[in-house]
C-alpha positions in Angstrom: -3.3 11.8 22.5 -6.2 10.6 24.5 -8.6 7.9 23.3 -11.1 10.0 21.9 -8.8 12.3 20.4 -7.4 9.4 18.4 -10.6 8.7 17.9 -11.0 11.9 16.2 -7.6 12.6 14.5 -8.4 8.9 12.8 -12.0 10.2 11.9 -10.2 13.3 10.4 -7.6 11.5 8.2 -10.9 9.2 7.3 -12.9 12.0 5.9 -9.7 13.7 3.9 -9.0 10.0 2.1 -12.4 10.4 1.3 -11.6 13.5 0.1 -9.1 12.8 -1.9 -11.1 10.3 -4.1 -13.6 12.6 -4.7 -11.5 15.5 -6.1 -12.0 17.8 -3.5 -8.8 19.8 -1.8 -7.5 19.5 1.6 -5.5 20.7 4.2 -2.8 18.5 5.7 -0.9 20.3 9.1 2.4 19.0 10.1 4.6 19.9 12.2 7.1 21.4 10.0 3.9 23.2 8.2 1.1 22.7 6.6 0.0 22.4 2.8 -3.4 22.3 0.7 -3.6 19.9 -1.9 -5.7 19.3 -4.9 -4.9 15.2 -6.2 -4.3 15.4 -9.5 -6.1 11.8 -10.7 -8.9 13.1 -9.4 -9.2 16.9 -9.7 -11.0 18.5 -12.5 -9.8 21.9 -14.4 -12.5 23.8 -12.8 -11.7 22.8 -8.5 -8.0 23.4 -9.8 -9.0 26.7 -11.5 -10.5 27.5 -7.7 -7.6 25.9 -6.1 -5.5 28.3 -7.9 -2.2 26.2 -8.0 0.5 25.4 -10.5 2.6 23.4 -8.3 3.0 19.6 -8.2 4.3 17.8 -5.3 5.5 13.9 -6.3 6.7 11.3 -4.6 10.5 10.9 -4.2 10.3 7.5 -6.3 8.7 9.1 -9.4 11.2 12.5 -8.8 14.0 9.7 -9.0 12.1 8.4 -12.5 11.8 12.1 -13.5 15.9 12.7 -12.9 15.3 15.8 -10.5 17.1 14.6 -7.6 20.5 16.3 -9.2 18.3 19.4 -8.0 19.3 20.6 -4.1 15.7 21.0 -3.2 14.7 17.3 -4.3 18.2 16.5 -3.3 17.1 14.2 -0.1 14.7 11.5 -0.1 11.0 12.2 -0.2 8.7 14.3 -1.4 9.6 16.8 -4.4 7.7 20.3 -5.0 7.8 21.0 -8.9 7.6 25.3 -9.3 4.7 26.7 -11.7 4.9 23.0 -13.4 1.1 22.7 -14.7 -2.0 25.0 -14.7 -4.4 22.2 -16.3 -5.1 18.8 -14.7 -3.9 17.3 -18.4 -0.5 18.7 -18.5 0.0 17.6 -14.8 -1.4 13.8 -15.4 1.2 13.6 -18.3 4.2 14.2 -15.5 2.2 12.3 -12.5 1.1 9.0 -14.7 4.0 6.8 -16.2 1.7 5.0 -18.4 1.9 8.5 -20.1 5.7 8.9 -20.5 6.2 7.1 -24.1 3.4 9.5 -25.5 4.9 12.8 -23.5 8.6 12.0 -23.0 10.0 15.8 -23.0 9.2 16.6 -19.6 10.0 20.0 -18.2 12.5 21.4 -17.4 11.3 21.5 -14.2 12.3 23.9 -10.7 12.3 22.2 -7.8 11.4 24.0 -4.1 11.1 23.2 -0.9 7.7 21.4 -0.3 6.7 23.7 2.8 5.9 20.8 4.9 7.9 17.5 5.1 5.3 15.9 7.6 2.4 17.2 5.7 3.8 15.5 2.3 5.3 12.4 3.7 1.7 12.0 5.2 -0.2 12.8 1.6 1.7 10.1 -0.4 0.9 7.5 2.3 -2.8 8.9 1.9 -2.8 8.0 -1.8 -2.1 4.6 -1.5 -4.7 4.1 0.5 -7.0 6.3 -1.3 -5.4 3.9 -4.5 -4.6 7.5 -6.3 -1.5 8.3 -7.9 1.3 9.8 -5.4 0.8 13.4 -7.3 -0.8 16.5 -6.0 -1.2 20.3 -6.9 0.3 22.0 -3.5 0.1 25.2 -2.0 0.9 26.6 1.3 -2.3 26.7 3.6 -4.2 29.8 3.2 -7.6 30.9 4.5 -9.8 27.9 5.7 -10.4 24.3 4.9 -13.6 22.4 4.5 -11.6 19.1 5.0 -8.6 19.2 7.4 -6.2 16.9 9.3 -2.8 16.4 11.0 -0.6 14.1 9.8 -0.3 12.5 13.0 -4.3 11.7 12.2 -2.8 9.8 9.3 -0.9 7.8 11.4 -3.8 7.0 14.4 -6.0 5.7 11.3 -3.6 3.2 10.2 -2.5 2.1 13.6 -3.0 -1.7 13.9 -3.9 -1.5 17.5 -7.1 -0.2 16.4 -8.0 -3.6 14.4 -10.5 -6.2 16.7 -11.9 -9.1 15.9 -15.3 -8.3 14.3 -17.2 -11.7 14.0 -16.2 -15.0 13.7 -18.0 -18.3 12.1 -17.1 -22.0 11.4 -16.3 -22.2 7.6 -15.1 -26.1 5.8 -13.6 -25.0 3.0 -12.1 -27.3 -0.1 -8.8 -27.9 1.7 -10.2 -28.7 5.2 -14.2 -29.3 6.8 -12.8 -28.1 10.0 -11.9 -24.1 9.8 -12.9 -21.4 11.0 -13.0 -17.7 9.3 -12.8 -14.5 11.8 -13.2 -10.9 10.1 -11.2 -8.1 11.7 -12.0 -4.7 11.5 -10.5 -0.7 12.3 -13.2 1.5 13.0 -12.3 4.1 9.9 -10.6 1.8 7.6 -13.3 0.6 4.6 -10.9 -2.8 3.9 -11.5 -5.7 6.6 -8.6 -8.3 7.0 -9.4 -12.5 7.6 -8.1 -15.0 9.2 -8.7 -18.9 8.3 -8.0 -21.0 11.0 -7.7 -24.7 9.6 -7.4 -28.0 11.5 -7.9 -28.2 15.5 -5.5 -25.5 17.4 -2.6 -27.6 19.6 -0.2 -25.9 21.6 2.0 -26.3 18.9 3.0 -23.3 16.9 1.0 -23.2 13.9 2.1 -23.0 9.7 1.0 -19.4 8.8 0.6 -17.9 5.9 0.4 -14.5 5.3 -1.4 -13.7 1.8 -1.6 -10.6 0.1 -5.2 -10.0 -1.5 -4.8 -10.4 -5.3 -8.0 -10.5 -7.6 -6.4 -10.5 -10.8 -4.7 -14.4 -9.2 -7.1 -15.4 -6.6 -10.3 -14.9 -8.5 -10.0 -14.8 -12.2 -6.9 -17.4 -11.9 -4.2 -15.0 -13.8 -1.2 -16.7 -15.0 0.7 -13.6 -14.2 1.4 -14.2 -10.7 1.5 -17.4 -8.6 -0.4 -15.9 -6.0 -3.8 -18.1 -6.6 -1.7 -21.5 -6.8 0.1 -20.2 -3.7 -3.2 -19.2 -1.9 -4.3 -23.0 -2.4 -1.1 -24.5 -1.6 -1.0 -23.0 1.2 -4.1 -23.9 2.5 -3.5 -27.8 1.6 -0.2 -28.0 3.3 -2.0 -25.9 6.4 -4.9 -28.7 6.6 -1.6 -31.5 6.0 0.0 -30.0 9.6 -1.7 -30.5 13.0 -3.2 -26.5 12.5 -2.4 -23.6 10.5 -3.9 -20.0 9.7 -3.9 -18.0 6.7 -3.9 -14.4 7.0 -5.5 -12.8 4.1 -4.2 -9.3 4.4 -6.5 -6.7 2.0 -3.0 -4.9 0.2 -3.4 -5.4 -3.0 -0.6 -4.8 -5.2 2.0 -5.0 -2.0 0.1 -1.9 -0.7 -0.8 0.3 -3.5 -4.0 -0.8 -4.8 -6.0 -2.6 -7.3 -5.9 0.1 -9.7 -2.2 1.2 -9.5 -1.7 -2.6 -9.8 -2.8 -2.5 -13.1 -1.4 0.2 -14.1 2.1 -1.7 -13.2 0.6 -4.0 -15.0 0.7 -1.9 -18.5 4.2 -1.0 -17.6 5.2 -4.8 -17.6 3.9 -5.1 -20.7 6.0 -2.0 -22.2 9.2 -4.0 -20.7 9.7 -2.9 -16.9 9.8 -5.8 -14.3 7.3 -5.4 -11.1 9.9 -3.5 -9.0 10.4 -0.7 -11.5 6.8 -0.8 -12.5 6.6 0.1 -9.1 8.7 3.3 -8.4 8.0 4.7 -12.1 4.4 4.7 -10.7 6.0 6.7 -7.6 5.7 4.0 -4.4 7.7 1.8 -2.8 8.6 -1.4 -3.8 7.3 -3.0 -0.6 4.3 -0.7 0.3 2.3 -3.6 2.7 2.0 -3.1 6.6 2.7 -6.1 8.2 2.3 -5.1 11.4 -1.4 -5.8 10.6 -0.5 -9.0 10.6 0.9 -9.1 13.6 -2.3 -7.4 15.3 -4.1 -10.2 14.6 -1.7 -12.6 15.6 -1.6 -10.9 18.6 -5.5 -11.3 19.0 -5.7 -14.9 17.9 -3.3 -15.5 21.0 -1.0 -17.2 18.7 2.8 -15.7 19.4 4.8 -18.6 17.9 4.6 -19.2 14.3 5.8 -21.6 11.5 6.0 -18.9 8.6 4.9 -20.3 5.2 6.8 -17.5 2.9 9.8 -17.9 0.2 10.4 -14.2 1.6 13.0 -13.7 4.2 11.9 -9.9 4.6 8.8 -11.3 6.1 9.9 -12.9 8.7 12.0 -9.7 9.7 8.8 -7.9 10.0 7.1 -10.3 11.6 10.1 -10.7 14.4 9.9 -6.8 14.4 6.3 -6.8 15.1 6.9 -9.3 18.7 6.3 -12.6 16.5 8.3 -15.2 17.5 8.9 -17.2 13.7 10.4 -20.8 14.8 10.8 -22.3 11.5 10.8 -20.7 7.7 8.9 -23.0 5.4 9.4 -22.8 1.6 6.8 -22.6 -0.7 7.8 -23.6 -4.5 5.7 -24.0 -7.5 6.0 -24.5 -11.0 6.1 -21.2 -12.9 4.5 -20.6 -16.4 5.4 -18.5 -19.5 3.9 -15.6 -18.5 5.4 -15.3 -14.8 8.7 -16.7 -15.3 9.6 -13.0 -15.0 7.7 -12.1 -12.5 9.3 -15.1 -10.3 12.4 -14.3 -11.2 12.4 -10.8 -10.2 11.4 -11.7 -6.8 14.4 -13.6 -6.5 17.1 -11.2 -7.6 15.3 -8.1 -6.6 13.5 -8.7 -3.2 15.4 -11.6 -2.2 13.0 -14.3 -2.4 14.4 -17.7 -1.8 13.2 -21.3 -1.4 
């Protein structure tokens, strides 16, 4: 595609986010076909009784919760097309919404079909996380004309990190350091902007990096259920400790999925399930972040050799994917409280965190 038709296609996928949130259907054209879809946190009984659908498509993590994959047509990983399997936004909520599945737990039994459009789906779940919607929809083939359209290739040009640039830039002494500087980068479609904190005076050294996930619940109101604030501040300390350092404060909450669906893993926690399988009962990924974000504004801070401030391994494999050259792995350990001793431990025997 040209410039301006990326320009467009990212404008497209934009405006059917958009969409989504409000409760309004859409068309999504792939290249294996095309499907309209109604999402079902946000539709209302009468758009669906206009939509005129009964199908559900769901994400291949929350088929896998649901037991369909013994089915052939949910067989493969991804998206799974449920037949006839709700005609009220209600009924469908109580199969989409885990937080449901103790009060509803006879589900089905359900038919599973061929979705109609691989690319179209595959491109509608990543939509919902970024809309911060549950992965569920009600699906039909395309038919007649659509108010909101787009391709999922559109999809894929609006989250392209070679669309972020720098978007201002202004000296900033924070608590850990007087001498830093915060810079605000920014897609053109995309509502979220990202930030960089550049602390101490830049060398040619390679710098300690760290990059941070946006967490409100453990940056702002200090929850004990994470170590994400503690890490945050750590970070920064150790950062104004070295010659220079820069923090990358990446907006993906919830390791991609949202504030909202964060909480909602969140409740699941509380009913027993550790983070990863609060996770797929939702219907995502465990890891749902896009680091190559972070390596977009690496790339733009001129900074391609890093000391990498993570207890994650998996990070620097993206990073080193994404053209970053990471020198040195630094550990990060804290102390852990009663209420994240789990959550810690978890990371270390289901993600492979390590100090």
């Amino acid at each position: 595609m040209t410039d301006s038709a990326i320009d467009r296609g990212a404008r497209q996928a934009a405006r059917a986010i958009d969409a989504l949130r409000r409760g309004w259907p859409l068309r999504i054209v792939g290249a294996d076909g095309a499907l309209d879809l109604l999402a079902v946190e946000s539709a209302r009984d009468d758009a669906l009784a206009e939509f005129g659908a009964t199908d559900i498509l769901l994400s291949g993590e929350r088929a896998v919760t649901l037991k369909l994959t013994n089915q052939r047509a949910a067989a493969a990983p991804g998206s799974v097309r449920l037949a006839n399997a709700a005609d009220n936004v209600a009924a469908a909520l109580a199969i989409a919404d885990p937080a449901l599945d103790l009060s509803a737990p006879l589900k089905g039994p359900f038919r599973t079909v061929a979705t109609g459009g691989n690319a179209a789906a595959a491109a509608a779940m990543t939509m919902t996380r970024h809309a911060g919607l549950l992965p569920a929809f009600f699906v039909r083939e395309a038919s007649g004309t659509a108010e909101t359209e787009c391709a999922a290739k559109d999809v894929a040009a609006l989250l392209d990190p070679a669309r972020l640039a720098i978007a201002a830039r202004a000296r900033l002494p924070v608590a850990a350091s007087e001498v830093a500087e915060i810079i605000a980068f920014r897609s053109p479609e995309e509502a979220s902007d990202h930030v960089a904190l550049v602390i101490g005076k830049r060398d040619g050294n390679p710098p300690v990096v760290r990059l941070h996930s946006e967490c409100l619940t453990g940056d702002v109101l200090g929850s004990l259920k994470c170590d994400c604030g503690p890490q945050l501040h750590a970070a920064l300390h150790a950062m104004a400790d070295a010659p220079w350092g820069v923090l990358l404060y990446l907006r993906q909450e919830g390791r991609g999925i949202g504030l909202v669906n964060k909480l909602r893993a969140y409740a699941l926690q509380d009913q027993g399930y550790d983070t990863v399988d609060a996770n797929l009962r939702l219907g995502f990924p465990v890891e749902a972040r896009d680091f190559a974000i972070a390596g977009r504004m690496l790339e733009l801070l001129n900074i391609p050799r890093i000391r990498l401030m993570t207890n994650n391994p998996e990070k620097v494999a993206r990073l080193e994917k994404e053209g970053v050259a990471v020198v040195e792995r630094l550990p990060l350990a804290l102390p852990t409280n009663k209420f994240n001793e789990q959550y810690l431990a978890t990371k270390r025997d289901r993600t492979g965190h390590q100090l």
